[in-house]
C-alpha positions as CSV (number, residue, x, y, z in Angstrom):
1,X,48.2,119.5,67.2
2,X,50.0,116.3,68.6
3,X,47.3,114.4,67.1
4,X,48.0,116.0,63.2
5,X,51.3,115.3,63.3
6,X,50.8,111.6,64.2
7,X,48.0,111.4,61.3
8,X,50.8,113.0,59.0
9,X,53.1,110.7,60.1
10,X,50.9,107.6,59.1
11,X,49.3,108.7,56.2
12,X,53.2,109.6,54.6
13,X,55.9,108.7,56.7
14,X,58.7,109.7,54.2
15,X,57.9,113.3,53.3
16,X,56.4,114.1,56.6
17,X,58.1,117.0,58.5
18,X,60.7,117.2,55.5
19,X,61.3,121.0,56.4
20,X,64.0,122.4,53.9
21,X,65.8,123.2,57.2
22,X,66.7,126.6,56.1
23,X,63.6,128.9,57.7
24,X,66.0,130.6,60.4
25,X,69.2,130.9,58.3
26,X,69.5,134.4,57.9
27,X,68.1,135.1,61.9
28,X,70.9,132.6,63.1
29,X,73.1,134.5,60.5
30,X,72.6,137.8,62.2
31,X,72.4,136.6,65.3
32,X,76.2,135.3,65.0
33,X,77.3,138.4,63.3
34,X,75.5,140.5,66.3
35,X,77.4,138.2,68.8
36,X,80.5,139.4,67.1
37,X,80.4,142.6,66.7
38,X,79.5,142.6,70.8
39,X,82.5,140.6,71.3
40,X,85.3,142.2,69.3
41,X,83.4,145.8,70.9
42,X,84.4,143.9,74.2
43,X,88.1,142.8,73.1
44,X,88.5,147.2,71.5
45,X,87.4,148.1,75.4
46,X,89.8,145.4,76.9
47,X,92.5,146.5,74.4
48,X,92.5,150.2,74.9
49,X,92.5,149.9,79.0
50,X,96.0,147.7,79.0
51,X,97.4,150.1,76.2
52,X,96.4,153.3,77.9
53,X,97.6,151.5,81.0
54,X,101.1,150.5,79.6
55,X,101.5,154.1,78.3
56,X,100.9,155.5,81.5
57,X,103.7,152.8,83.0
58,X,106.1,153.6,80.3
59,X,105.5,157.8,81.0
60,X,106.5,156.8,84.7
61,X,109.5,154.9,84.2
62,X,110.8,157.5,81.4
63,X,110.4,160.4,84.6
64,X,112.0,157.8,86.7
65,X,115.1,157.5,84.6
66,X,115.4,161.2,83.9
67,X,115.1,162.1,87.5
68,X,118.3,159.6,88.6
């Protein structure tokens, strides 16, 4: 294989490997969107643990008060 792409290389150096660099485009596309979506599902979690958390804070302090 090595030995093809030298000959290519000598017999047309300018249009040799000239690949439209495009081929993975809408892979890398989706990939990126995939990584995303896994992210912002990871940032909903995050989110939804401190709210829940800060409700459950503000509930306690709201009993506190009314008790005194």
């Amino acid at each position: 294989m090595l030995s093809k792409w030298k000959l290519e290389y000598k017999e047309k150096s300018q249009t040799a490997f000239s690949g439209n660099g495009n081929i993975n485009k809408p892979e890398a596309k989706l990939a990126e969107s995939e990584r995303l979506i896994g992210q912002l599902y990871a940032e909903n979690a995050f989110l939804k643990k401190v709210f829940s958390s800060l409700e459950n804070k503000l509930q306690e302090h709201q009993k506190q008060i009314e008790g005194t």
